[in-house]
C-alpha positions as CSV (number, residue, x, y, z in Angstrom):
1,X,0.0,0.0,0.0
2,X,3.0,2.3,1.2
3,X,4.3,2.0,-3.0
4,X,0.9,2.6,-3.9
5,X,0.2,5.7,-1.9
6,X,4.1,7.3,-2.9
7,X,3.2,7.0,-6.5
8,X,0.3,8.8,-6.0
9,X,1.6,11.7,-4.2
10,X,4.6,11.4,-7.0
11,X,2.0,12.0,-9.5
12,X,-0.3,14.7,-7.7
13,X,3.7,16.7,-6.9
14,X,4.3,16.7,-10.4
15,X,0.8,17.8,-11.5
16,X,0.6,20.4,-8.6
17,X,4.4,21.8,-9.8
18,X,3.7,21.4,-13.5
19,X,7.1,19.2,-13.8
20,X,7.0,15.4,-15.1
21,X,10.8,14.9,-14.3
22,X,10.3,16.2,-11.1
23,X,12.0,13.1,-8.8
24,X,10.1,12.1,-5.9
25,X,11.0,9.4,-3.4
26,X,10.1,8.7,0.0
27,X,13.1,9.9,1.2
28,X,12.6,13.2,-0.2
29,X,12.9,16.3,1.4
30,X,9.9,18.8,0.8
31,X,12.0,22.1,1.6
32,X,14.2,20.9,-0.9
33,X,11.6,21.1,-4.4
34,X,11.9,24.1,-5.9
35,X,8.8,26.7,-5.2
36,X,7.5,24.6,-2.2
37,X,6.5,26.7,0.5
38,X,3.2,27.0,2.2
39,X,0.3,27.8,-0.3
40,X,1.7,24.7,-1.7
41,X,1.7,22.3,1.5
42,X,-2.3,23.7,1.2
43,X,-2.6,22.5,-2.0
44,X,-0.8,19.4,-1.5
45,X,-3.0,18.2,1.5
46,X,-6.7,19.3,-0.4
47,X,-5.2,17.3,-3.5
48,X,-4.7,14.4,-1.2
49,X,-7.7,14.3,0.4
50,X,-9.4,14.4,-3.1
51,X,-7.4,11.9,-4.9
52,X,-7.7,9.4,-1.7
53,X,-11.2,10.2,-0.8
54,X,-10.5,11.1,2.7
55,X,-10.8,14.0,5.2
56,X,-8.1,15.0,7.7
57,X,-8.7,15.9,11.1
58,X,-7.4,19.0,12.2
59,X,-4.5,17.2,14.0
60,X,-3.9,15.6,11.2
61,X,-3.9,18.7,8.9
62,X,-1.3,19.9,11.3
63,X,0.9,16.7,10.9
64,X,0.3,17.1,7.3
65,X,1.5,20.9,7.2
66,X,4.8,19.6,9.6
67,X,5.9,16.7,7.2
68,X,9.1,17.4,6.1
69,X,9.4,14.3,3.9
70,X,7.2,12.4,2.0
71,X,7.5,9.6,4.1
72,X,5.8,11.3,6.4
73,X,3.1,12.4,4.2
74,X,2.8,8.5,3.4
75,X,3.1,7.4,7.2
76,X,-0.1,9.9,7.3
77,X,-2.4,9.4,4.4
78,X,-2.2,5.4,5.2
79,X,-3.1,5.8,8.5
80,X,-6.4,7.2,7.0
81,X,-7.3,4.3,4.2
């Protein structure tokens, strides 16, 4: 499931940044895309939880907002399918 949700988010990051070669990986660090700051966490977590079909709590918006990883993002979005 963990491979299945990280392709996803690969594929809603490149959409969201407009960049097919953009490299994503579990291990990768979200400060470190180009143009990533916070209007684009936002967009990140609404895109998630329309892709998925979930909701987040507000804690778990929060947790969303702190990843620094996409790991972490993953750890988070598979706790909720």
């Amino acid at each position: 499931m963990r491979e299945d949700i990280l392709a996803g988010l690969r594929e809603l990051l490149r959409s969201n940044f407009e960049d097919e070669s953009l490299v994503i990986t579990a291990d990768t660090v979200l400060d470190d895309i180009e143009d990533w700051d916070s209007m684009e966490m936002v967009a990140v977590i609404s895109m998630t939880e329309s892709y998925y079909g979930i909701h987040y709590s507000v804690e778990e918006t929060i947790a969303m907002s702190n990843a620094k990883t996409v790991a972490e993002m993953v750890d988070i979005i598979s706790q909720k399918l």
